[in-house]
LOBADO-651437 format. One record per residue: residue in three letters; residue number from 1; x, y, z of N, C-alpha, C, CB in turn. Coordinates in steps of 0.001 Angstrom, whole numbers, padded with zeros to 6 digits. Glycine has a CB too. Example, Ala and Ser with C-alpha at 12.3 -4.5 7.8 and 13.67 -1.06 7.14 Angstrom:
% LOBADO-651437
<pt aa="ala" i="1" n_c1="013190" n_c2="-005690" n_c3="007800" ca_c1="012300" ca_c2="-004500" ca_c3="007800" c_c1="013200" c_c2="-003300" c_c3="007800" cb_c1="011308" cb_c2="-004473" cb_c3="009046"/>
<pt aa="ser" i="2" n_c1="012850" n_c2="-002250" n_c3="007080" ca_c1="013670" ca_c2="-001060" ca_c3="007140" c_c1="012900" c_c2="000030" c_c3="007870" cb_c1="014084" cb_c2="-000598" cb_c3="005725"/>
END
This chain:
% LOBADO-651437
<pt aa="unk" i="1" n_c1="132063" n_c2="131661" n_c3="035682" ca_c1="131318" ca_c2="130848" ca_c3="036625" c_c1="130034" c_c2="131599" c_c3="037000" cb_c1="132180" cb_c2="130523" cb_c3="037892"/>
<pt aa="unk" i="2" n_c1="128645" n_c2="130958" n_c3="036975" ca_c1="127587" ca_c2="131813" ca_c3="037098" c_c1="127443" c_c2="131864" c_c3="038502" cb_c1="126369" cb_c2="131415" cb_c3="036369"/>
<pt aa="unk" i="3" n_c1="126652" n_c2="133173" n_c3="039264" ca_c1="126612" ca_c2="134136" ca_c3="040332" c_c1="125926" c_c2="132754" c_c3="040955" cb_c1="125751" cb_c2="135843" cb_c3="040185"/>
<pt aa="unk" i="4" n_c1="126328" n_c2="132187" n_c3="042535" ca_c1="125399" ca_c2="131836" ca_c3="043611" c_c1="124169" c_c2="132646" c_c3="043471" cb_c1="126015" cb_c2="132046" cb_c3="044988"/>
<pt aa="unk" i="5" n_c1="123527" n_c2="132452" n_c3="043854" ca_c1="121498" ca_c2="132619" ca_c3="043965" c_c1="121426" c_c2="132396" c_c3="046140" cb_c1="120159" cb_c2="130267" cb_c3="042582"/>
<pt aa="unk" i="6" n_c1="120700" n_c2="132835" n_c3="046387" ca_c1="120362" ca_c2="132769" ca_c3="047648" c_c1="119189" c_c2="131930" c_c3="047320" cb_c1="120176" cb_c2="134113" cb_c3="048423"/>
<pt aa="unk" i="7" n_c1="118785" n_c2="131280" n_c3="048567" ca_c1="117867" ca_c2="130115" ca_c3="048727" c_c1="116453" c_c2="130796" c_c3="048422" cb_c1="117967" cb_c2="129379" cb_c3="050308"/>
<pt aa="unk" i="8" n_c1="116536" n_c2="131939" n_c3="049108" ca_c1="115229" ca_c2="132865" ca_c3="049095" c_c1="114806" c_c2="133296" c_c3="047998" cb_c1="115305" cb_c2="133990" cb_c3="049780"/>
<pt aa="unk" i="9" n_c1="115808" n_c2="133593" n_c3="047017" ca_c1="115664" ca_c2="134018" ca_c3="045704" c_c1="115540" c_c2="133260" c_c3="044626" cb_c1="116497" cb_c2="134664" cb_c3="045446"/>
<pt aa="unk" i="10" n_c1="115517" n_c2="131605" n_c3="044981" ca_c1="114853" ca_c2="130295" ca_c3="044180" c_c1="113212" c_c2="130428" c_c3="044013" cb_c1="115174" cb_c2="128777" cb_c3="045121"/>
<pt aa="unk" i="11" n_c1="112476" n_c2="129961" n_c3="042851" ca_c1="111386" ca_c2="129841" ca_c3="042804" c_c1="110645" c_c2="128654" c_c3="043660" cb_c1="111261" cb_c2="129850" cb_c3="041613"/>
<pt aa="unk" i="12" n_c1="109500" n_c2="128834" n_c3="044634" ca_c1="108961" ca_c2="127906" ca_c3="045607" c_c1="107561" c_c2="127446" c_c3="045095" cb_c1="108875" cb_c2="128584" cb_c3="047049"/>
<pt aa="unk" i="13" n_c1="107158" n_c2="126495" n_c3="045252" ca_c1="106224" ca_c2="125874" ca_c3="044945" c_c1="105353" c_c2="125056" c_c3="046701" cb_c1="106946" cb_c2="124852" cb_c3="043691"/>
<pt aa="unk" i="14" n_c1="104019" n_c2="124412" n_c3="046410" ca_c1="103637" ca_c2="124015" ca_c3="047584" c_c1="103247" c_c2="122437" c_c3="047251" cb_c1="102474" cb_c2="124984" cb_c3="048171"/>
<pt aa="unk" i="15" n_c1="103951" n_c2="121558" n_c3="048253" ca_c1="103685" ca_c2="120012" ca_c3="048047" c_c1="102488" c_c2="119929" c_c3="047945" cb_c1="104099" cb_c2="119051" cb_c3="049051"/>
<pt aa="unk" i="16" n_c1="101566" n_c2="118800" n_c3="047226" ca_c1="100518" ca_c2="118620" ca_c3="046715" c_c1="099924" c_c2="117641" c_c3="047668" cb_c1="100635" cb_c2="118288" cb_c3="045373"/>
<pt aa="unk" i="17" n_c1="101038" n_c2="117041" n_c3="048768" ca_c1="100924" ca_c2="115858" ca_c3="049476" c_c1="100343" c_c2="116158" c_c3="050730" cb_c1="102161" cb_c2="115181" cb_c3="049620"/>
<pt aa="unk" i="18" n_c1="101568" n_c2="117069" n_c3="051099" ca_c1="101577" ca_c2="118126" ca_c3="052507" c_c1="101704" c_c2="119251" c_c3="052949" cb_c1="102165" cb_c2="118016" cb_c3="053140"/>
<pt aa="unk" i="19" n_c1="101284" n_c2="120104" n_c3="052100" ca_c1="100840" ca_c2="121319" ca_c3="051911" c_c1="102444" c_c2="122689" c_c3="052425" cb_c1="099205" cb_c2="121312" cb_c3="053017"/>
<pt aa="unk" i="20" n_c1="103358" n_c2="121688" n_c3="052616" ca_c1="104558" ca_c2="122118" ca_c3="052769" c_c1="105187" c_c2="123001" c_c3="051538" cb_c1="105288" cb_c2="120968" cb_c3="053063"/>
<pt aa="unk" i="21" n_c1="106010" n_c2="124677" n_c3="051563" ca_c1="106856" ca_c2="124797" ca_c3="050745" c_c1="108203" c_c2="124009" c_c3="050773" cb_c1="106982" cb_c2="125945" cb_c3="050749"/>
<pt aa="unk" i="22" n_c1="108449" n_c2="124453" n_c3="049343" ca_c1="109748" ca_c2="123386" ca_c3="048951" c_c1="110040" c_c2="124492" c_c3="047653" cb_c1="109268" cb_c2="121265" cb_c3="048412"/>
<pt aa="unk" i="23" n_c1="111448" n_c2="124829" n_c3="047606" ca_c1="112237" ca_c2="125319" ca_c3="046685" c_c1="113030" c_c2="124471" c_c3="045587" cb_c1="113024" cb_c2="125975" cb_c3="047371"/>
<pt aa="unk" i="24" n_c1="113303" n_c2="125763" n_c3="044593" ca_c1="113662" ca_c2="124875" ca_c3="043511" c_c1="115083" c_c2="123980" c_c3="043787" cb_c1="113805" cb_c2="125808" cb_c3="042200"/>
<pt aa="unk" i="25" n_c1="115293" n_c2="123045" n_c3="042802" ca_c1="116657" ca_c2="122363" ca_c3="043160" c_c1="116970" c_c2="122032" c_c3="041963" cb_c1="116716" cb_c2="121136" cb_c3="044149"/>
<pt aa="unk" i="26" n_c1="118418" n_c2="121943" n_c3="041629" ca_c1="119005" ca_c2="121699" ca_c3="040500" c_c1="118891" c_c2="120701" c_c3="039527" cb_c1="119918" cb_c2="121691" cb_c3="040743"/>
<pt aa="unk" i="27" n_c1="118526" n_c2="119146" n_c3="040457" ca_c1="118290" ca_c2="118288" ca_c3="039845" c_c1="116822" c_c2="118533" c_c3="038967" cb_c1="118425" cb_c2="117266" cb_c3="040740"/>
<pt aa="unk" i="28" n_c1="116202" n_c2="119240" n_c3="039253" ca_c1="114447" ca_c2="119382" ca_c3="038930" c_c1="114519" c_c2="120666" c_c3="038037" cb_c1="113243" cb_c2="119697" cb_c3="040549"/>
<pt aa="unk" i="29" n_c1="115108" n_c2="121058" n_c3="037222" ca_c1="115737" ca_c2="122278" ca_c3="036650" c_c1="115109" c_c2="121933" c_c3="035414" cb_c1="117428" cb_c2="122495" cb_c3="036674"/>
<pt aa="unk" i="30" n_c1="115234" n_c2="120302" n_c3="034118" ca_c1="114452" ca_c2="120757" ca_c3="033338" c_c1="112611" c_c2="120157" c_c3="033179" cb_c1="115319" cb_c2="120577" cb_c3="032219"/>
<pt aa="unk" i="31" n_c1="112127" n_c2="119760" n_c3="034468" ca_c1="110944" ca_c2="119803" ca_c3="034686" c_c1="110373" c_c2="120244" c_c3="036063" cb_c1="110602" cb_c2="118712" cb_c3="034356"/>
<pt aa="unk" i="32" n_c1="110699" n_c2="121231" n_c3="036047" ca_c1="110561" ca_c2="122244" ca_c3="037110" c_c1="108735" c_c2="122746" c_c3="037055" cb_c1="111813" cb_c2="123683" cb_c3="036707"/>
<pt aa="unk" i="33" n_c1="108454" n_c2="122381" n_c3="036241" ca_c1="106667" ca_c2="122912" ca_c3="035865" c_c1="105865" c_c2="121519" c_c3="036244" cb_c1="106272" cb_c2="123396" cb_c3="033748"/>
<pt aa="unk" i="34" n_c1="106644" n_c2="120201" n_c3="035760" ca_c1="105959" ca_c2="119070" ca_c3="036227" c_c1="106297" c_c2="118591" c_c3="037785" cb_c1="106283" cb_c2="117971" cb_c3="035235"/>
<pt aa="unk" i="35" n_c1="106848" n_c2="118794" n_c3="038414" ca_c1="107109" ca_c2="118494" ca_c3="039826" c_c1="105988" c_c2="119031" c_c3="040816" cb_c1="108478" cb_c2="119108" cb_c3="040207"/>
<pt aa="unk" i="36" n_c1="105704" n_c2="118139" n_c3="041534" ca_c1="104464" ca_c2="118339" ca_c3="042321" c_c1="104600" c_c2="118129" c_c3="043750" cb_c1="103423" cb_c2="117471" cb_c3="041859"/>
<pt aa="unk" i="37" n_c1="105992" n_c2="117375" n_c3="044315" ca_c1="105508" ca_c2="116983" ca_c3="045371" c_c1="107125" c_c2="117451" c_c3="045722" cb_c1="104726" cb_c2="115414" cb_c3="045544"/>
<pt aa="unk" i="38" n_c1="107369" n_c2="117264" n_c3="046853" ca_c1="108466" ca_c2="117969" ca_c3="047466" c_c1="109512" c_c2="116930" c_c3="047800" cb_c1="108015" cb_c2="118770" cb_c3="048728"/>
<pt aa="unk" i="39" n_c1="109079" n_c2="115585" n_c3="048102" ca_c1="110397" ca_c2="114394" ca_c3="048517" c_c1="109142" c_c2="112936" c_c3="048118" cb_c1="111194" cb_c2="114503" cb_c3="050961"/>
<pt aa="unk" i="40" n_c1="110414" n_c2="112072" n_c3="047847" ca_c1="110079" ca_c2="110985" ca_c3="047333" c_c1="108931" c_c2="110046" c_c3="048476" cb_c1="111515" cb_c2="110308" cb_c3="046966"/>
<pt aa="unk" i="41" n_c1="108839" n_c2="110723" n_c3="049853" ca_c1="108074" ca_c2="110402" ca_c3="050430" c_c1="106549" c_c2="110791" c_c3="050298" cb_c1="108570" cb_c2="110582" cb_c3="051287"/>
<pt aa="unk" i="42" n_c1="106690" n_c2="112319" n_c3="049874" ca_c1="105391" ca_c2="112643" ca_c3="049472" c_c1="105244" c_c2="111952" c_c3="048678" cb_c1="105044" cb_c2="113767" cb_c3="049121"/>
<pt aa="unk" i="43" n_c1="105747" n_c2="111895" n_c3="047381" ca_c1="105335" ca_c2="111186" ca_c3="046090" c_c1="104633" c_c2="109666" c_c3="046782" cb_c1="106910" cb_c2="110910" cb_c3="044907"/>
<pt aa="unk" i="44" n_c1="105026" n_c2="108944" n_c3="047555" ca_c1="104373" ca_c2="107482" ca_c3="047901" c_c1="103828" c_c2="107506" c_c3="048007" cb_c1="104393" cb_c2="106709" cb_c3="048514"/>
<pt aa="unk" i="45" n_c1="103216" n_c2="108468" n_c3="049643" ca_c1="102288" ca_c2="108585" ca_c3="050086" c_c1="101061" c_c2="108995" c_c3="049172" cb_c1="102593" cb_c2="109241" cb_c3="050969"/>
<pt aa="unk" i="46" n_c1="101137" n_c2="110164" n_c3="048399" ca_c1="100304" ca_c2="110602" ca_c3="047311" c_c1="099496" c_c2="109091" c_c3="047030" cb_c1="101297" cb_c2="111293" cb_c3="045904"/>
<pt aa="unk" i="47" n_c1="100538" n_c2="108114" n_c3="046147" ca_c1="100122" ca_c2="107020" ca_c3="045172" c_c1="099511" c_c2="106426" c_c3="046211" cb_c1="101216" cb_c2="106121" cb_c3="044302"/>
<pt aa="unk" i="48" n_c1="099829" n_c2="105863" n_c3="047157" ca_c1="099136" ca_c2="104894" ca_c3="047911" c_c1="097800" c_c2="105430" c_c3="048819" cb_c1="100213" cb_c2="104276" cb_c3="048819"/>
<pt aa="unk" i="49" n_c1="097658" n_c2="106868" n_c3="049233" ca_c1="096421" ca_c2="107055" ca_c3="049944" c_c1="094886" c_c2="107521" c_c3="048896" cb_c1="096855" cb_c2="108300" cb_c3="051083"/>
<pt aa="unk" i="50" n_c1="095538" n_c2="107735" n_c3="047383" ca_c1="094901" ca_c2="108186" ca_c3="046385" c_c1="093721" c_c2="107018" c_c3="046010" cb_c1="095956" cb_c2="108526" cb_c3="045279"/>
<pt aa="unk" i="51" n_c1="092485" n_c2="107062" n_c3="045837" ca_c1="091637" ca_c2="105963" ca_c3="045123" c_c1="091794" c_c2="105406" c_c3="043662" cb_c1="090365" cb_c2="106429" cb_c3="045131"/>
<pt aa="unk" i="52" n_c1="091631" n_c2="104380" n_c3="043614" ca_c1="091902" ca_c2="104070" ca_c3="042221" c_c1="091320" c_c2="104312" c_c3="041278" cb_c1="092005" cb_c2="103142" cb_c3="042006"/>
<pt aa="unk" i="53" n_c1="091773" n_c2="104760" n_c3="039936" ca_c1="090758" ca_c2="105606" ca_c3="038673" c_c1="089599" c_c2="104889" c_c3="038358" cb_c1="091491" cb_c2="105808" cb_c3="037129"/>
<pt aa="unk" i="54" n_c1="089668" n_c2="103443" n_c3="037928" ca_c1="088234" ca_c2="103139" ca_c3="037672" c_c1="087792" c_c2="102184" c_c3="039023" cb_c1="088041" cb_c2="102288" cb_c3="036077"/>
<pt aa="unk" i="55" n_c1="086682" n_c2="102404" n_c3="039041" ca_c1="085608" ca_c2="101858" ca_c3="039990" c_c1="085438" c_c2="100536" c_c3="039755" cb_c1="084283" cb_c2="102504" cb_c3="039883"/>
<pt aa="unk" i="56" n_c1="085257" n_c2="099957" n_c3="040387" ca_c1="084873" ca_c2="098410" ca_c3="040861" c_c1="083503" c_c2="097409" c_c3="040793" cb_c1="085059" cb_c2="098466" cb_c3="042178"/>
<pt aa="unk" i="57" n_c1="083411" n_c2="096823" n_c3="039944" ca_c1="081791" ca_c2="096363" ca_c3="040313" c_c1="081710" c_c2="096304" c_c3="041094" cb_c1="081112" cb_c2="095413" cb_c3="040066"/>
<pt aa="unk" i="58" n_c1="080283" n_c2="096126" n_c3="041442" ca_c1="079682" ca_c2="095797" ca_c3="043163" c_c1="079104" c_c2="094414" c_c3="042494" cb_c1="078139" cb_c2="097172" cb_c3="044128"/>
<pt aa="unk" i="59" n_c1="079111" n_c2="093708" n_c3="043518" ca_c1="078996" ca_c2="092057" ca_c3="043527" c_c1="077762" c_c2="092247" c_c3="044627" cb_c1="080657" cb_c2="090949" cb_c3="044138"/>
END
């Protein structure tokens, strides 16, 4: 059975949303390099306060 890990001794990263740390978690184990945001709330918020990629005519 492999050794418990202490929380402290997980690799931490900083939300992209809210500038909050957030540690690693098991479920996020094999894209642990693509994860950016810390809870599915950041992730919303991100999409919805973000501008949209292409620009808009002006009328």
């Amino acid at each position: 059975m492999p050794k418990m890990r202490r929380k402290a001794d997980l690799p931490t990263k900083i939300c992209a949303a809210c500038g909050r740390p957030f540690a690693w978690r098991r479920k996020w184990a094999r894209d642990w390099d693509e994860v950016k945001f810390c809870s599915d709330r950041c992730r919303s918020e991100r999409r919805r306060a973000s501008p949209p990629q292409t620009p808009r005519p002006a009328n």
